[in-house]
C-alpha positions in Angstrom: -12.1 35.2 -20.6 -11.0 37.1 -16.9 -13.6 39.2 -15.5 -12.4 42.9 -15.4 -14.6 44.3 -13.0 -14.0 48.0 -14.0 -15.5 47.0 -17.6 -17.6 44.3 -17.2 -20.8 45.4 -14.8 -22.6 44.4 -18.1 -25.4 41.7 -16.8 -24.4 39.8 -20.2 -20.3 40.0 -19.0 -21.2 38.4 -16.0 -23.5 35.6 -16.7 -20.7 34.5 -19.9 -18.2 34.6 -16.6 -20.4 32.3 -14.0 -21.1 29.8 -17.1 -17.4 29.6 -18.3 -16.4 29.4 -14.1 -19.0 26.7 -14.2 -17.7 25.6 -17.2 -14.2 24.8 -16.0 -15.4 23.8 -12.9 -17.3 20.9 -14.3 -13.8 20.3 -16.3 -11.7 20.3 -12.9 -13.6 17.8 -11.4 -14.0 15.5 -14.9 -10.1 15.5 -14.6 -9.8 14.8 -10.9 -12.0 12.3 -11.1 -9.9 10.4 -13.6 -7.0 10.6 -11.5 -8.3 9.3 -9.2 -9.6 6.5 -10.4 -6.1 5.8 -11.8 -4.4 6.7 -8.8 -6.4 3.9 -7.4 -5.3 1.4 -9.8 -1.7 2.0 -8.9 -2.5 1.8 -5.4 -3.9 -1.5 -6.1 -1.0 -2.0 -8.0 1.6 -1.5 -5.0 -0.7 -3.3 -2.8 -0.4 -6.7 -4.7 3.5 -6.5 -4.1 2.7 -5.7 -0.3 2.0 -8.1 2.7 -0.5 -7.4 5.0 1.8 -5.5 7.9 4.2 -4.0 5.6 4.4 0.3 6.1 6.9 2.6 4.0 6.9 6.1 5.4 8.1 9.0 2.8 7.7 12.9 3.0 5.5 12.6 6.2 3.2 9.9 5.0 3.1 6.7 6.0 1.6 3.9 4.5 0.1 0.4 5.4 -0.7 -2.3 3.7 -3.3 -4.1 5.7 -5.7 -7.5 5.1 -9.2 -7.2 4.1 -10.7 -10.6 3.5 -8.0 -12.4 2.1 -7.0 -9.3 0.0 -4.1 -6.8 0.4 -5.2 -3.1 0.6 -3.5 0.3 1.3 -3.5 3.5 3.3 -2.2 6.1 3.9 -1.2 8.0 7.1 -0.9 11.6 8.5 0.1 12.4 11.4 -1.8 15.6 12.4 -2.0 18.4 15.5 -5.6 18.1 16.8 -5.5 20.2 19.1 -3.1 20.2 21.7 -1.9 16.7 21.0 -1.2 14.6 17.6 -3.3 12.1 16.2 -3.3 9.6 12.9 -5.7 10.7 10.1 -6.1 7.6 7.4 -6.7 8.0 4.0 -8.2 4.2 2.4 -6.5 4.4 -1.0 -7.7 1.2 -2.3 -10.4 -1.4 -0.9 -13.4 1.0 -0.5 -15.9 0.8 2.4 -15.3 -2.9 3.2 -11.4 -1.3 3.8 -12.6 1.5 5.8 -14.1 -0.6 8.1 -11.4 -3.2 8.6 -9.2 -0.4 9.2 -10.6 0.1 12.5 -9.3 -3.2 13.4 -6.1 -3.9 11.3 -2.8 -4.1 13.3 -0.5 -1.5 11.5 3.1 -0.4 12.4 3.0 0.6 15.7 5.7 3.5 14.9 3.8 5.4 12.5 0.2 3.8 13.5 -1.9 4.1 16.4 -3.9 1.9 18.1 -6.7 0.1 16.7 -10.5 0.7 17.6 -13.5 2.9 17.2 -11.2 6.7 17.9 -9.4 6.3 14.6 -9.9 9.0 12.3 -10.5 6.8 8.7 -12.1 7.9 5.3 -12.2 7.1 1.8 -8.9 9.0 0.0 -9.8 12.5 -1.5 -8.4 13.8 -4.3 -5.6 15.6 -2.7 -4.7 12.4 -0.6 -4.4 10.7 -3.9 -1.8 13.8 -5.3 0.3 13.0 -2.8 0.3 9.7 -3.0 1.3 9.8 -6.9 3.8 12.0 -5.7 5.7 9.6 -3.3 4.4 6.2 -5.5 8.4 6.1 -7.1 9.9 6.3 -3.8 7.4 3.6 -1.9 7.7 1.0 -5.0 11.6 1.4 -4.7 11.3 1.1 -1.2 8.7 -2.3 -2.1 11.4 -3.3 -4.5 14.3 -3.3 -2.1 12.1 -5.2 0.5 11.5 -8.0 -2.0 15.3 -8.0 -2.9 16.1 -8.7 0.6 13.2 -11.0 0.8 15.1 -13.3 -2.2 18.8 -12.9 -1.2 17.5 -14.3 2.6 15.9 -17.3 0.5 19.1 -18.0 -0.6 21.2 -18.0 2.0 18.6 -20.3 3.7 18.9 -22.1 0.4 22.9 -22.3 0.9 22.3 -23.4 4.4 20.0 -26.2 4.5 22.0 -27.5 1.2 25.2 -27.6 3.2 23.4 -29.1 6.3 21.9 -31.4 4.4 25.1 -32.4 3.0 26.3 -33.0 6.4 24.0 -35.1 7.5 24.8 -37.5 4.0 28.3 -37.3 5.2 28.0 -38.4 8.8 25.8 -41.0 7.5 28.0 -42.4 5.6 30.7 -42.8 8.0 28.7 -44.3 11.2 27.4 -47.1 7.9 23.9 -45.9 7.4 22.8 -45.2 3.9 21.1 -42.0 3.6 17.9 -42.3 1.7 18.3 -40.8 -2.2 14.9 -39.4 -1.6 13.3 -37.5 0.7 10.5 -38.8 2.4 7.3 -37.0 0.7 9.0 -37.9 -3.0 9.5 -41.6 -1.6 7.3 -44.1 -3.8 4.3 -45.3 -2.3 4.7 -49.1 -1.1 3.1 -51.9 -2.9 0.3 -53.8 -0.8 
């Protein structure tokens, strides 16, 4: 029901309008709430295929993964005019108070960070903070999953190299008459006393 306020000056009209505002209201936040709360979850989600340091910046947000206690958390930043000058506001998607408070501290990219201490602007992720984080989620895990790509095909090429030193060193050994041991030393057995 809309309130038409040419027909409805009736006290009834308007007190069935407040309680069906209140109504959806009550509904509104029921729903943000839940998104949230899953929004959260993918945020933790994103932050167990993070390292502590790690930053992805999409659409104007940045965002950090940073330690707290052993324990990879997230947030977002926005840079903002304040004034006549622009300053980082942080949004703690994930990691609560305990992250909140370790922000303060954490070393985060120093191009889309500032510096750590007391003056940064840090609070718990609201509901739009969240929106826009489910919004750029696809792009930051394909940014994540490109990361970890690199991550394995620089494995392998160390892999490849060490391999090929390694067979080398059996090679020149060889030649100047020294047998190279067939196991390294840490699988050697132990000696008999």
């Amino acid at each position: 029901m809309i309130f038409d306020v040419q027909r409805d000056l009736n006290p009834r009209h308007l007190q069935e309008s407040f309680d069906r505002a209140a109504k959806l209201q009550g509904e509104l936040r029921k729903k943000e709430s839940r998104i949230k709360r899953q929004a959260q979850q993918l945020a933790w989600g994103l932050a167990a295929l993070m390292n502590p340091g790690d930053h992805h910046h999409r659409l104007h947000v940045g965002i950090h993964a940073f330690d707290v206690d052993g324990q990879t958390c997230l947030t977002s930043a926005y840079l903002e005019e304040v004034g006549d000058k622009y300053h980082y506001r942080y949004a703690v998607l994930c990691g609560g108070e305990s992250a909140k408070k370790a922000l303060k501290t954490a070393q985060l990219d120093p191009g889309d960070s500032d510096e750590p201490g007391p003056h940064r602007r840090i609070a718990l992720a609201s509901y739009e903070d969240y929106e826009e984080f489910i919004e750029r989620l696809p792009r930051y895990l394909n940014d994540v999953i490109r990361d970890i790509e690199a991550s394995i095909e620089r494995t392998k090429a160390l892999e490849a190299t060490g391999q090929s030193v390694g067979a080398e060193i059996r090679r020149s050994a060889k030649r100047f008459g020294n047998k190279p041991p067939n196991n390294p030393p840490s699988e050697s057995p132990a000696p008999n006393l």
